[in-house]
ROTOR-213270 format. One record per residue (C-alpha): residue in one letter; residue number from 1; y, x, z. Coordinates in Angstrom, 3 decimals. Layout:
BEGIN
+---------+-----+----------+----------+----------+
! residuo ! num !       yy !       xx !       zz !
+---------+-----+----------+----------+----------+
!       A ! NUM !        Y !        X !        Z !
...
+---------+-----+----------+----------+----------+
***
This chain:
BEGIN
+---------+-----+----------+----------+----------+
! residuo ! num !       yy !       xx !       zz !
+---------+-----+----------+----------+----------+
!       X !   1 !    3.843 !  -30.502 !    2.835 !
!       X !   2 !    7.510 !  -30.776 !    1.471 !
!       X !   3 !   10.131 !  -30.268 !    3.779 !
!       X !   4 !   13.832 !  -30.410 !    2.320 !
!       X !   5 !   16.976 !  -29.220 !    3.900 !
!       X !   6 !   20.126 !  -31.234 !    2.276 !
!       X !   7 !   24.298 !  -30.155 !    2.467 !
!       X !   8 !   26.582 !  -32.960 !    1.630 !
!       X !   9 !   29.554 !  -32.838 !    0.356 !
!       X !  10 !   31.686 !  -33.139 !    3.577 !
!       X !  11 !   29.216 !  -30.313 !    5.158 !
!       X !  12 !   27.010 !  -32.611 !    7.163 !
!       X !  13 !   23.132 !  -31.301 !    7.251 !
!       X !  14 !   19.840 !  -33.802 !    6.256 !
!       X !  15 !   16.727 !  -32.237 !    7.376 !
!       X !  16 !   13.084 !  -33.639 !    5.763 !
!       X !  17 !   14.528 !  -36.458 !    3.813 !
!       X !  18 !   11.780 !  -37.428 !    1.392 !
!       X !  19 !   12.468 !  -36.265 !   -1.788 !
!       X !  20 !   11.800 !  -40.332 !   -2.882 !
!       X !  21 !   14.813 !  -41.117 !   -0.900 !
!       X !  22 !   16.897 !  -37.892 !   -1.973 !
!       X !  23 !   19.292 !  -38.010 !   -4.998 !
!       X !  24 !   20.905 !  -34.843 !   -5.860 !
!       X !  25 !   24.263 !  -36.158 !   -7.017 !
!       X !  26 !   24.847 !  -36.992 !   -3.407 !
!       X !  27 !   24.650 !  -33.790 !   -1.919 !
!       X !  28 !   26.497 !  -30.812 !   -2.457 !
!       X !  29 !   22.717 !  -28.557 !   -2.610 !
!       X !  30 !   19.421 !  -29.263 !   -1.595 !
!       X !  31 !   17.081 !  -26.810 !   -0.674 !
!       X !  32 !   13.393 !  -28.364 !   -0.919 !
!       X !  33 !   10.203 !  -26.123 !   -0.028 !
!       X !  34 !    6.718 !  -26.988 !   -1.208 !
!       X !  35 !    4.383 !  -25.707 !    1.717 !
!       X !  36 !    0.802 !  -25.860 !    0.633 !
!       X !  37 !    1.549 !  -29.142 !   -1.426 !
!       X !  38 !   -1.199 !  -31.263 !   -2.254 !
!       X !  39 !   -1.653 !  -32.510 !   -5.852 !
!       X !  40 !    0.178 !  -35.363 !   -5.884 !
!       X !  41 !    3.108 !  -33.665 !   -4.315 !
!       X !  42 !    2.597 !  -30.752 !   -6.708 !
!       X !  43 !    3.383 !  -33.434 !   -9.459 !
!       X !  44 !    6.849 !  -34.048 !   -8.063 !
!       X !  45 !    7.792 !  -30.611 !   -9.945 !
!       X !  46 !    7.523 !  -32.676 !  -13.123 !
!       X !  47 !    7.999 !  -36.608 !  -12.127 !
!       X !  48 !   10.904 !  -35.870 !   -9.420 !
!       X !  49 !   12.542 !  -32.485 !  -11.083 !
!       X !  50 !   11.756 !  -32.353 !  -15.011 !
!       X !  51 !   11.179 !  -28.857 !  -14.515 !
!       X !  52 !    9.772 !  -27.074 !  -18.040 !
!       X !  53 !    6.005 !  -27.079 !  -18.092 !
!       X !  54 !    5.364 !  -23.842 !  -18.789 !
!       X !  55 !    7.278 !  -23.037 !  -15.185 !
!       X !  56 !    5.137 !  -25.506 !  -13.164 !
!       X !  57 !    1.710 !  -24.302 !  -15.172 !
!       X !  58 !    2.842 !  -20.434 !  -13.537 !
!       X !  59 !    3.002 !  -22.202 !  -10.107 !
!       X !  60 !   -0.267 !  -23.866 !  -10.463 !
!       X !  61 !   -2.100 !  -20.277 !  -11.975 !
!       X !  62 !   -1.631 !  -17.867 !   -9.325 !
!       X !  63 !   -1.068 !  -14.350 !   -9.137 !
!       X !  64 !    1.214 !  -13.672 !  -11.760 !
!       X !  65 !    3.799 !  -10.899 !  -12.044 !
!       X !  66 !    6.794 !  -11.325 !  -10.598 !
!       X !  67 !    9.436 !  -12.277 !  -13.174 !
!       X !  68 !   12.551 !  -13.479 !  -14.357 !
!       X !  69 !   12.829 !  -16.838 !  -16.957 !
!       X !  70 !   15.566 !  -18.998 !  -17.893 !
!       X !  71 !   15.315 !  -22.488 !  -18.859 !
!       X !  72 !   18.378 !  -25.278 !  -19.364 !
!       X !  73 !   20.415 !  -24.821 !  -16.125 !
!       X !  74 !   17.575 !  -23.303 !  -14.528 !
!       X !  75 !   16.778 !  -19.805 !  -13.399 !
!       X !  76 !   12.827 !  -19.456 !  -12.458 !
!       X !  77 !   11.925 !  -16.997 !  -10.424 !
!       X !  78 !    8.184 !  -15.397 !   -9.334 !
!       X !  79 !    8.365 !  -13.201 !   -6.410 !
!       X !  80 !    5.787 !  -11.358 !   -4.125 !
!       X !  81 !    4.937 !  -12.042 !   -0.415 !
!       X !  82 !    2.909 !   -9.207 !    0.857 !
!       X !  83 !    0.307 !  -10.167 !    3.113 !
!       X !  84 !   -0.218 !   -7.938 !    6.663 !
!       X !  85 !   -3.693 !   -7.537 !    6.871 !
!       X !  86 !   -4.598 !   -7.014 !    3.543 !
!       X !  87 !   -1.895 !   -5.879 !    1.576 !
!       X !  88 !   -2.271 !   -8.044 !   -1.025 !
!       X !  89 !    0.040 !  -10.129 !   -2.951 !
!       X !  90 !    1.006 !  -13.664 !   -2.138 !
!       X !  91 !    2.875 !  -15.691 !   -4.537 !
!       X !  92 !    6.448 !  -17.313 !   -4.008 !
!       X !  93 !    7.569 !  -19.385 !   -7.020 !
!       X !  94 !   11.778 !  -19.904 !   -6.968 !
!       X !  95 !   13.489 !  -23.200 !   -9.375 !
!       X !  96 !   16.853 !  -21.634 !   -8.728 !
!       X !  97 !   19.425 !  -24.787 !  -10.609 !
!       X !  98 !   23.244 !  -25.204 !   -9.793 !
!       X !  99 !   22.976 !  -27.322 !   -7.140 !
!       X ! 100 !   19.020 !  -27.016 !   -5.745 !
!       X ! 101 !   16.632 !  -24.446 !   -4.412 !
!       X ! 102 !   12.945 !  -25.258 !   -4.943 !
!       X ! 103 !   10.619 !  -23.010 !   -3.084 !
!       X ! 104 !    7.030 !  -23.532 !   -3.678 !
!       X ! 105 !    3.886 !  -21.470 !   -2.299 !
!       X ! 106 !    0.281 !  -21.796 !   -1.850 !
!       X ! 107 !   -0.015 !  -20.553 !    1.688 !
!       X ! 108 !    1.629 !  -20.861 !    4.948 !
!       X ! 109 !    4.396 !  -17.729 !    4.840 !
!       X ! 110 !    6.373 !  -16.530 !    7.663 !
!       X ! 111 !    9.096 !  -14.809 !    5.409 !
!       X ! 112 !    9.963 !  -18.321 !    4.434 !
!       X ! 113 !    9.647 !  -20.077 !    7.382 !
!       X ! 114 !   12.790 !  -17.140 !    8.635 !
!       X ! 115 !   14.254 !  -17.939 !    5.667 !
!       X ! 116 !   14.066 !  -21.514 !    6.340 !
!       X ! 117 !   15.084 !  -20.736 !   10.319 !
!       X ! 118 !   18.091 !  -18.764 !    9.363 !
!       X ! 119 !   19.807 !  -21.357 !    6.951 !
!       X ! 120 !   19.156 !  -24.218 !    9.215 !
!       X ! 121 !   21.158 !  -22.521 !   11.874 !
!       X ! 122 !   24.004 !  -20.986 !    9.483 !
!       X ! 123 !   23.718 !  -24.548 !    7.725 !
!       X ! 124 !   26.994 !  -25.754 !    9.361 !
!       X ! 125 !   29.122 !  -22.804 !    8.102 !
!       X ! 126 !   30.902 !  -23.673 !    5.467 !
!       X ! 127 !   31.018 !  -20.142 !    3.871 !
!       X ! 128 !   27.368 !  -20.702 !    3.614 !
!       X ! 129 !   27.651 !  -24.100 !    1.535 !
!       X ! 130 !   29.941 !  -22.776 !   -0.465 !
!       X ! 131 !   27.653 !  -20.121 !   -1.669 !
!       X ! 132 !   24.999 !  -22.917 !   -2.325 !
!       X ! 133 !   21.491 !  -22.199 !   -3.208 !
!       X ! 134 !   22.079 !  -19.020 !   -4.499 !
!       X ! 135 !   22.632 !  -18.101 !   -0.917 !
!       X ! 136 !   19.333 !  -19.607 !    0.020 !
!       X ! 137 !   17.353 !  -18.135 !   -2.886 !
!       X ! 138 !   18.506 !  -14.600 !   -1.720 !
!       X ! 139 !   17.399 !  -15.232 !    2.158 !
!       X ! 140 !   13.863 !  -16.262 !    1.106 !
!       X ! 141 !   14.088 !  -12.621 !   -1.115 !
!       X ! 142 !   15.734 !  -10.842 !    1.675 !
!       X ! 143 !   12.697 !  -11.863 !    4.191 !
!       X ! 144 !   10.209 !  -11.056 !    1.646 !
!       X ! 145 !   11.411 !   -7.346 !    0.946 !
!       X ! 146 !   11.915 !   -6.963 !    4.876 !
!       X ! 147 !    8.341 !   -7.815 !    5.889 !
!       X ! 148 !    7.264 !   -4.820 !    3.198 !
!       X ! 149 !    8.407 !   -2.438 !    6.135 !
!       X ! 150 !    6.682 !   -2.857 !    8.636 !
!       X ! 151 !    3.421 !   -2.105 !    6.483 !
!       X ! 152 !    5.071 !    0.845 !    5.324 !
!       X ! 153 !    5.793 !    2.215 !    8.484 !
!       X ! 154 !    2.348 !    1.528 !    9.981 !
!       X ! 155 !    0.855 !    3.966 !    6.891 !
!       X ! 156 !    3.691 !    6.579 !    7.819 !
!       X ! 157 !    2.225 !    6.679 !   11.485 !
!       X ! 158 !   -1.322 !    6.903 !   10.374 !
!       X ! 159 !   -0.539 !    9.888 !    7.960 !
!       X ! 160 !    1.432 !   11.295 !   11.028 !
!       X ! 161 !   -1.653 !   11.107 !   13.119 !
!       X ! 162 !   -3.551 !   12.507 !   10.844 !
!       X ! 163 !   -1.942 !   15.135 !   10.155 !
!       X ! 164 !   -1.984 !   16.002 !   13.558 !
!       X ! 165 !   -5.307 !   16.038 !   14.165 !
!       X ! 166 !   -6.328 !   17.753 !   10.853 !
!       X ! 167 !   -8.365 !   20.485 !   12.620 !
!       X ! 168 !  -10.168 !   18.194 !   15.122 !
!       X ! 169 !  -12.689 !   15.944 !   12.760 !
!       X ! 170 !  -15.115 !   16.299 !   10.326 !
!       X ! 171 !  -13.555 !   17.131 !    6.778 !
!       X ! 172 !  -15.823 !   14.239 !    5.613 !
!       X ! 173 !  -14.385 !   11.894 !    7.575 !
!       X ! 174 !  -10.991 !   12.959 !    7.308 !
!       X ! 175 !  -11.309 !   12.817 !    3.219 !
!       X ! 176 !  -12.102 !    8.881 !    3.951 !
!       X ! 177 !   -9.217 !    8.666 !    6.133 !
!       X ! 178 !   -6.735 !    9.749 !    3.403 !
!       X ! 179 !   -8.211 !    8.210 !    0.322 !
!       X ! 180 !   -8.354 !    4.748 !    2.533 !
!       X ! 181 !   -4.792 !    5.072 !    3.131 !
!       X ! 182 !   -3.813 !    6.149 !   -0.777 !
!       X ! 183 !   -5.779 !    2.519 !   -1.480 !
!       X ! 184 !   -3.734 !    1.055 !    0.644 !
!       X ! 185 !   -0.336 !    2.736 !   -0.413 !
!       X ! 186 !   -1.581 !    2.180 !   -3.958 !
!       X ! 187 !   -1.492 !   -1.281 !   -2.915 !
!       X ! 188 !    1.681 !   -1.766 !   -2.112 !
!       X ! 189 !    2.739 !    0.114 !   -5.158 !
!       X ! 190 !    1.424 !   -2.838 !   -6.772 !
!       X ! 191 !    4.010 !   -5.154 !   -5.064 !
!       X ! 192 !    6.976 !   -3.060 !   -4.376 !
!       X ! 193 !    7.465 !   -1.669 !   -7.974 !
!       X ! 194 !    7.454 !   -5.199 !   -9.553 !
!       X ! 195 !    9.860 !   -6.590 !   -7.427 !
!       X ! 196 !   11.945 !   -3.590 !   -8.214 !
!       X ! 197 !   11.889 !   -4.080 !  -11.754 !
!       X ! 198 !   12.699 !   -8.150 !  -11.300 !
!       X ! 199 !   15.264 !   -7.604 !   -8.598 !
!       X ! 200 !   17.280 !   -4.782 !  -11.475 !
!       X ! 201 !   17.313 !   -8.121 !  -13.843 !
!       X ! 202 !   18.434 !  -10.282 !  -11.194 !
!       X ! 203 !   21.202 !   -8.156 !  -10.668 !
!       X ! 204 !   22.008 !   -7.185 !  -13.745 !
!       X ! 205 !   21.207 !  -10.328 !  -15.785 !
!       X ! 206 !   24.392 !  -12.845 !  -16.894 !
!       X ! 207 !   22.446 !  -15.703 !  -16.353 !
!       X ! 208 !   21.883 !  -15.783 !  -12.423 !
!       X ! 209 !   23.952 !  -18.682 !  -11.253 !
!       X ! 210 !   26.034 !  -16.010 !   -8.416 !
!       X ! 211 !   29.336 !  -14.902 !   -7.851 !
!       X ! 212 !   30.306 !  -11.128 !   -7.665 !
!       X ! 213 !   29.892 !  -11.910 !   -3.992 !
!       X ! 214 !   26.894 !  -12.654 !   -5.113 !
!       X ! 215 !   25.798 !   -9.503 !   -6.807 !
!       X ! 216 !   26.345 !   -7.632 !   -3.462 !
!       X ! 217 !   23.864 !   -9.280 !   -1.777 !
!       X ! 218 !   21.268 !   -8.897 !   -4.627 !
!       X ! 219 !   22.241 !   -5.464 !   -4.995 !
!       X ! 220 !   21.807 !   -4.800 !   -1.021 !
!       X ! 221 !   17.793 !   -5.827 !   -1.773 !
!       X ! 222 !   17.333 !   -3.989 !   -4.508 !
!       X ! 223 !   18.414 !   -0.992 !   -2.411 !
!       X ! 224 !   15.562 !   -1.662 !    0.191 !
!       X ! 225 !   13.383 !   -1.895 !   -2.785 !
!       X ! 226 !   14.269 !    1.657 !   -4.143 !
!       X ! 227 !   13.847 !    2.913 !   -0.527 !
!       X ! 228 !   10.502 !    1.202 !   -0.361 !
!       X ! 229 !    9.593 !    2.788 !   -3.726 !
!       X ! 230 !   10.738 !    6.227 !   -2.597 !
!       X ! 231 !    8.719 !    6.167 !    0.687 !
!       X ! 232 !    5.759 !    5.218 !   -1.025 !
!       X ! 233 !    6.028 !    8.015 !   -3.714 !
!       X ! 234 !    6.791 !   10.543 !   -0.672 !
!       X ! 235 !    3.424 !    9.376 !    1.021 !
!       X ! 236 !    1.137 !    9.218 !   -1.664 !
!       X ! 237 !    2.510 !   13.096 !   -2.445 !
!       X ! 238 !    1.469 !   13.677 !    1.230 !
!       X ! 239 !   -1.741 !   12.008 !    1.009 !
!       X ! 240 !   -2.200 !   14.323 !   -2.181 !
!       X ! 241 !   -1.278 !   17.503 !   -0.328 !
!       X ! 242 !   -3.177 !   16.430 !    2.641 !
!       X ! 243 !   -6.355 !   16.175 !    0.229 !
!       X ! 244 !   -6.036 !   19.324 !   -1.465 !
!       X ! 245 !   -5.572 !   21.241 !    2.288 !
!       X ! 246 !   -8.698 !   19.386 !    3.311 !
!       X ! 247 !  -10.677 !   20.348 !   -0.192 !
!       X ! 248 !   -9.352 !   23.929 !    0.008 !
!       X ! 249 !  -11.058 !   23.803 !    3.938 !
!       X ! 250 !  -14.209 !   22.692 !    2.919 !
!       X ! 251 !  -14.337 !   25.104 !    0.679 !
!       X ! 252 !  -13.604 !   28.052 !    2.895 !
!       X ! 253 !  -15.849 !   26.631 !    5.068 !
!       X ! 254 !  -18.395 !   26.460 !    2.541 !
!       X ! 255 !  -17.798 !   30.298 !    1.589 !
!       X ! 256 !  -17.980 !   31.226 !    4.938 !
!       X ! 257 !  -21.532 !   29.819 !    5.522 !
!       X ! 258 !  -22.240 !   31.069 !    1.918 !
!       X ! 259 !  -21.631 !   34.392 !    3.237 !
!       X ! 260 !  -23.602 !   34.294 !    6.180 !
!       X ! 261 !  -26.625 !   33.173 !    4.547 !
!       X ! 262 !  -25.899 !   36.234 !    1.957 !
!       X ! 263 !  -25.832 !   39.056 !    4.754 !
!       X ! 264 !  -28.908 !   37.339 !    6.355 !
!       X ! 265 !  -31.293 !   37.221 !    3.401 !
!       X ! 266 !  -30.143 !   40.754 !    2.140 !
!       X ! 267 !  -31.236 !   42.101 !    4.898 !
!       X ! 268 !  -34.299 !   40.802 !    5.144 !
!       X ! 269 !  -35.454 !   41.505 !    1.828 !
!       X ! 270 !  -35.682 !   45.281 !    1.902 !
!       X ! 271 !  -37.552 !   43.763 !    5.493 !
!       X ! 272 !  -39.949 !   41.645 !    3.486 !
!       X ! 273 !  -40.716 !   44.302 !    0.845 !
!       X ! 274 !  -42.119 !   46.800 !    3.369 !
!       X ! 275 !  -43.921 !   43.940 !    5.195 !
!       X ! 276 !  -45.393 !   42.667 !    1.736 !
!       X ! 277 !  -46.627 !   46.101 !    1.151 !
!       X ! 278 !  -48.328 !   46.790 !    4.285 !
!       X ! 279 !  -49.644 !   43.224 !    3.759 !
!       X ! 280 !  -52.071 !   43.874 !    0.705 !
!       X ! 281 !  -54.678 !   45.300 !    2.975 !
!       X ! 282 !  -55.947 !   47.787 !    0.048 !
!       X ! 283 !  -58.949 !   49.951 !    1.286 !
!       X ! 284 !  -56.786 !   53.184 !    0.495 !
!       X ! 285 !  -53.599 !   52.963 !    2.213 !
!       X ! 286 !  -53.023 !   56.447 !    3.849 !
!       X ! 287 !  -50.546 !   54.571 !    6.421 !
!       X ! 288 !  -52.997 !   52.147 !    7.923 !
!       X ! 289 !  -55.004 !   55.051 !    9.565 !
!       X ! 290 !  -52.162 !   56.577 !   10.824 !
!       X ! 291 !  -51.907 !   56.231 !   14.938 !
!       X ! 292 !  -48.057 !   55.650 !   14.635 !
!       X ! 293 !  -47.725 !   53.899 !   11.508 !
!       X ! 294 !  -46.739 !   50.245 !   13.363 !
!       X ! 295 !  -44.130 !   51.879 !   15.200 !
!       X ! 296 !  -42.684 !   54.237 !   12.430 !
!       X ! 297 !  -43.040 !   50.751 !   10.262 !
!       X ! 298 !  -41.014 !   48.955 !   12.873 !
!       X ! 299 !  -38.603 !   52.015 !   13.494 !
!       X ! 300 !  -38.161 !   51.958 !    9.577 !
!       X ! 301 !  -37.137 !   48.232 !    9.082 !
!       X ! 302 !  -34.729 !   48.392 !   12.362 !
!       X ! 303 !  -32.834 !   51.566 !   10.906 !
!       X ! 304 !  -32.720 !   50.090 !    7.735 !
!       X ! 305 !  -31.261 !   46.474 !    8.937 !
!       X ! 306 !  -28.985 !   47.814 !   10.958 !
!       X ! 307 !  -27.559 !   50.217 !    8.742 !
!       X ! 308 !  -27.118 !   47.575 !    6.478 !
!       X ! 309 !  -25.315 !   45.356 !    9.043 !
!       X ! 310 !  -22.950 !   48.178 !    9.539 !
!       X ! 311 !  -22.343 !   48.857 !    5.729 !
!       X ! 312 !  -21.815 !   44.839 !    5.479 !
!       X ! 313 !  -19.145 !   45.168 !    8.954 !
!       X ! 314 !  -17.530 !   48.230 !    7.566 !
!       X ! 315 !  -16.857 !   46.247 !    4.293 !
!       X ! 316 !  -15.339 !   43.779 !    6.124 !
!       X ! 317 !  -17.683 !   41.118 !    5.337 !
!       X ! 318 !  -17.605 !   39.401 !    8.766 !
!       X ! 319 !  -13.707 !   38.708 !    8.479 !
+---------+-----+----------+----------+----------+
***
């Protein structure tokens, strides 16, 4: 689908006029926004707009990095939707000319679709076709960077949780808790850092068809993106210290039991070499004739447990 949103020159708006019956002189921008285009409207990138191969082959060959190109009169851009459930990367491709904004993605987004929303309601503002489809281009960019929050913030208040209830689970399952949410920060690593790196060109490259009114704007979303990176870094350090805490309590634990099983077979061996010996049954064992030998035997391995136990709590072994 290919919708198009089209200023003239004496600020009147065209919504969905088919890009056959569309010529760009008459208008004073067009935005046009390739929604899950079929093939044959995919091939209006090169019959309709001329745009340079190698720019439409980077549209067709999804995911690719999102980056910064310049052709004649033609800035295109590859930016980074971030999808909710899986935190993966959805492309946005950007034909950014002096008078045009072509938007073109593979799937149904809802960052452009606001995007879209917002300029067809500010469309009648004349401030708004002066800045011309540079202001467009940075609303689509806006959205995108502004739907990496609430992702974000959904990690933030699962590593809140759990540290919380560090003490009530299993360390086991707790260890999966925090290296599933370091995949899924490490995920959005992935998208936020890129962005960061294209939006610093964007704002500092000469090319960029924008005003120094311009640059604010760009600058505003670069911000968000340093914040974004920031957070991320921050959380990944918790995650970090949240999985050394949680390896340093296994490990006590592990001690602990250690220990126990250490106090209980040391006593028992002295225990088992007194029962081994009166367990030969040789012919000639003074003892076995003796009419108190099972008690004194018994007597013998008590005293000798329990003063062991007592050595082992006066050492402080139980601590």
């Amino acid at each position: 689908m290919i919708r198009t949103l089209a200023i003239s020159r004496d600020h009147q708006v065209s919504v969905n006029v088919p890009l056959t019956q569309l010529d760009l002189q008459d208008y004073a921008w067009v935005w046009a926004d390739f929604n899950q285009p079929s093939e044959e409207e995919s091939r209006l990138l090169d019959t309709y707009f001329h745009f340079h191969p190698l720019a439409i082959e980077d549209c067709m060959h999804v995911l690719q990095r999102p980056k910064l190109d310049y052709y004649d009169n033609l800035q295109f851009l590859v930016l980074h939707a971030l999808n909710p459930t899986t935190l993966e990367a959805e492309e946005v491709d950007l034909f950014l000319g002096s008078n045009f904004l072509v938007s073109f993605h593979h799937g149904i987004l809802e960052e452009v679709d606001e995007a879209w929303e917002r300029l067809l309601h500010h469309a009648h503002e004349r401030t708004i076709w002066a800045r011309g489809p540079v202001a467009a281009a940075y609303t689509v960019m806006d959205k995108l960077v502004d739907h990496y929050f609430p992702s974000l913030f959904a990690i933030e208040d699962e590593l809140a949780e759990l540290e919380n209830r560090g003490g009530k689970e299993s360390v086991e399952d707790l260890m999966n808790q925090v290296f599933d949410l370091r995949s899924r920060l490490l995920k959005l690593r992935r998208t936020v850092v890129p962005m960061r790196d294209l939006l610093y060109r964007v704002v500092n490259s000469q090319h960029v068809q924008r005003t120094g009114e311009h640059t604010v704007y760009f600058t505003d979303i670069y911000d968000h993106l340093l914040k974004l990176t920031d957070m991320i870094e921050a959380d990944r350090e918790m995650t970090a210290d949240l999985r050394d805490s949680y390896i340093s309590l296994n490990s006590n634990r592990m001690n602990a039991i250690m220990k126990t099983l250490t106090v209980i077979t040391t006593v028992f061996m002295p225990l088992t070499l007194i029962a081994g010996i009166y367990g030969m049954n040789f012919a000639y064992m003074p003892e076995l004739q003796w009419k108190f030998g099972y008690g004194a035997v018994l007597l013998l391995m008590f005293v000798l447990g329990g003063s062991m136990v007592a050595w082992f709590v006066k050492r402080g072994w139980f601590k």
